[in-house]
C-alpha positions in Angstrom: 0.0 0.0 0.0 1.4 3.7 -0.8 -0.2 6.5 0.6 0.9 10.1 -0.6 0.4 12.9 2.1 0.0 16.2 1.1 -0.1 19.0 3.3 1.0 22.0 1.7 -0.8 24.8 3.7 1.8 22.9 6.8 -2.0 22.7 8.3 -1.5 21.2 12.4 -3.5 17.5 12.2 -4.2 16.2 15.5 -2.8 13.1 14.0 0.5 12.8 12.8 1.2 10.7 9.1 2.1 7.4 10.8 -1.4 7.1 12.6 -3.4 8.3 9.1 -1.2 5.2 7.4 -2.6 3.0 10.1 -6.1 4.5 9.9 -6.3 3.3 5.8 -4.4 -0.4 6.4 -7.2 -1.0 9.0 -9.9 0.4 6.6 -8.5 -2.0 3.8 -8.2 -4.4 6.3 -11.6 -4.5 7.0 -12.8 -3.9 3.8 -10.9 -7.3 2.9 -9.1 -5.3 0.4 -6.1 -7.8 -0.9 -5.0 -6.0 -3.8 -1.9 -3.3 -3.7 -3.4 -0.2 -3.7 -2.0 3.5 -3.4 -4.3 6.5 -2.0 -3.7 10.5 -1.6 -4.7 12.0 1.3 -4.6 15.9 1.2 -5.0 18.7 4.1 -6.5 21.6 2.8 -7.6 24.9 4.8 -11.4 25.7 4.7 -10.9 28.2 1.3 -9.7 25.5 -0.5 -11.8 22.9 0.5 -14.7 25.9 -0.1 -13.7 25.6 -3.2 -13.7 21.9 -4.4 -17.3 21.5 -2.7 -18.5 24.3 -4.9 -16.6 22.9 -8.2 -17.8 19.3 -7.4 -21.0 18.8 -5.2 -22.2 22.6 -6.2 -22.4 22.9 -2.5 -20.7 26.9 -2.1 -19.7 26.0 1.6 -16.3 24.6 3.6 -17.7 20.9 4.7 -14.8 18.0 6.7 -14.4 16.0 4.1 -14.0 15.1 0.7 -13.2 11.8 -1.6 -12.4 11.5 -5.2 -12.6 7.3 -6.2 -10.5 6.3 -9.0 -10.4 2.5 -9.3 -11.4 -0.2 -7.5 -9.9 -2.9 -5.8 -12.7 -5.4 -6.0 -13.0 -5.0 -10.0 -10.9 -6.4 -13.2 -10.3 -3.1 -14.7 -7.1 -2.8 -13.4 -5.3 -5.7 -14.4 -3.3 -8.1 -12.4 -0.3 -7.0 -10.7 -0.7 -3.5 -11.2 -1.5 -0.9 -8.7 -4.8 0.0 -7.7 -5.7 4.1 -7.3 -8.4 3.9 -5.1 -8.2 8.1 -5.1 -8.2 10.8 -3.2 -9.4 11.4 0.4 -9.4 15.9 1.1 -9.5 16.2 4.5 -9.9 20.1 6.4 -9.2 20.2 9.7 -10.5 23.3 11.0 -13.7 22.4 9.9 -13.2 19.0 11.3 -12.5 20.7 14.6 -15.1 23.0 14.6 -17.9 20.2 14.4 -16.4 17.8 17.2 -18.0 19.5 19.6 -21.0 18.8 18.2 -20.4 15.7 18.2 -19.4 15.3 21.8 -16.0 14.1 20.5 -12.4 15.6 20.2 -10.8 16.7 17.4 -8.8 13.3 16.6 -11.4 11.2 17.1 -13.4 13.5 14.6 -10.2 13.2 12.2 -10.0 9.6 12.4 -13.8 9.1 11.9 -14.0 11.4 8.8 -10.7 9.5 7.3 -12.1 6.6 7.8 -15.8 8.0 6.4 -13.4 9.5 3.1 -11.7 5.5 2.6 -15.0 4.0 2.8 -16.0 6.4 -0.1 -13.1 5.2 -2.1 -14.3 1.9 -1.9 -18.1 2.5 -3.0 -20.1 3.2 0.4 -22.1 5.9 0.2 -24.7 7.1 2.3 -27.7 8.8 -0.6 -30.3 6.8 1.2 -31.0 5.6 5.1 -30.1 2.6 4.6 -26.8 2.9 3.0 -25.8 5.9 5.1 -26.8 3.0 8.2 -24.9 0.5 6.6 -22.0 2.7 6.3 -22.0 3.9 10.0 -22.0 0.6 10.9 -18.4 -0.5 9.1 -16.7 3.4 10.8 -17.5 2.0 14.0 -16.3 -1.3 13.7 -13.0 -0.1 12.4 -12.9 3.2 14.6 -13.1 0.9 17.4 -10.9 -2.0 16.2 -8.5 1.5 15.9 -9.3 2.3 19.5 -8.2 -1.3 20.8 -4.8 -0.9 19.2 -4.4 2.5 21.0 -5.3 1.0 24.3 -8.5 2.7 24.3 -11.9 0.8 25.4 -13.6 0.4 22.0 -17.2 0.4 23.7 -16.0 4.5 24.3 -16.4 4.9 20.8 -19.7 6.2 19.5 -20.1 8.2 16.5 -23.6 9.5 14.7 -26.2 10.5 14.0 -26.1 9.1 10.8 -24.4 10.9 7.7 -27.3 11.5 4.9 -26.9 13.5 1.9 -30.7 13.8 1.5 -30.8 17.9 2.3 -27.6 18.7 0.2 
């Protein structure tokens, strides 16, 4: 697995590059991904992130996250032995910040959930309807608490929700 980090802006992450690496092995873990894949993960300040949400969902407004799939691992269109791009995962931290609050949850947690949230994009979730956007919540908290075991952290402490719908956007 490669994973690219880009952080030109030098925006602070509550989590440094070794835990966002863990965070996508145990997403492709989970996901039973067994292919070799590579994935980009960018931190981008609120403008900039602004700005892809308008270009791309027509949504003029900063939002946490943003993913960009390219291939999949689970097809044949890449052939064998070559790379997968499963794409690109935008992440913006001060709006990620901002909302964990709401959340009752702290900033890294909130990180972790929407990096994990971004993978699962990259690999076809998506959450247009209740049930999917369900369905989805259900596989971010088995990994963010299979996560929360490794850090020493009960994973029963882990809650995340309500559930992420796109039906208002």
């Amino acid at each position: 697995m490669s994973v690219f980090i880009s952080n030109d802006g030098d925006i602070q992450v509550p989590i440094d590059a070794d835990e966002i690496v863990q965070v996508i092995q145990a997403v492709l873990s989970a996901e039973a991904v067994e292919r070799e894949c590579s994935v980009s993960v960018s931190i981008v300040d609120e403008d900039e992130i602004q700005s892809l949400n308008a270009m791309w969902r027509q949504i003029d407004a900063p939002t946490d996250v943003l993913s960009f799939e390219c291939d999949s691992p689970f097809g044949d269109e890449v052939p064998d032995g070559e790379v997968v791009e499963l794409g690109d995962v935008i992440l913006c931290p001060a709006v990620i910040a901002a909302q964990a609050p709401d959340f009752n949850t702290t900033p890294a947690d909130e990180f972790r959930l929407m990096l994990v949230h971004g993978m699962l994009h990259l690999l076809g979730y998506d959450h247009i309807d209740s049930d999917d956007a369900a369905r989805m919540e259900d596989r971010e908290l088995v990994i963010l608490r299979g996560l929360a075991q490794v850090r020493g952290i009960d994973p029963q402490s882990i809650v995340i929700g309500p559930t992420t719908s796109h039906l208002d956007d």
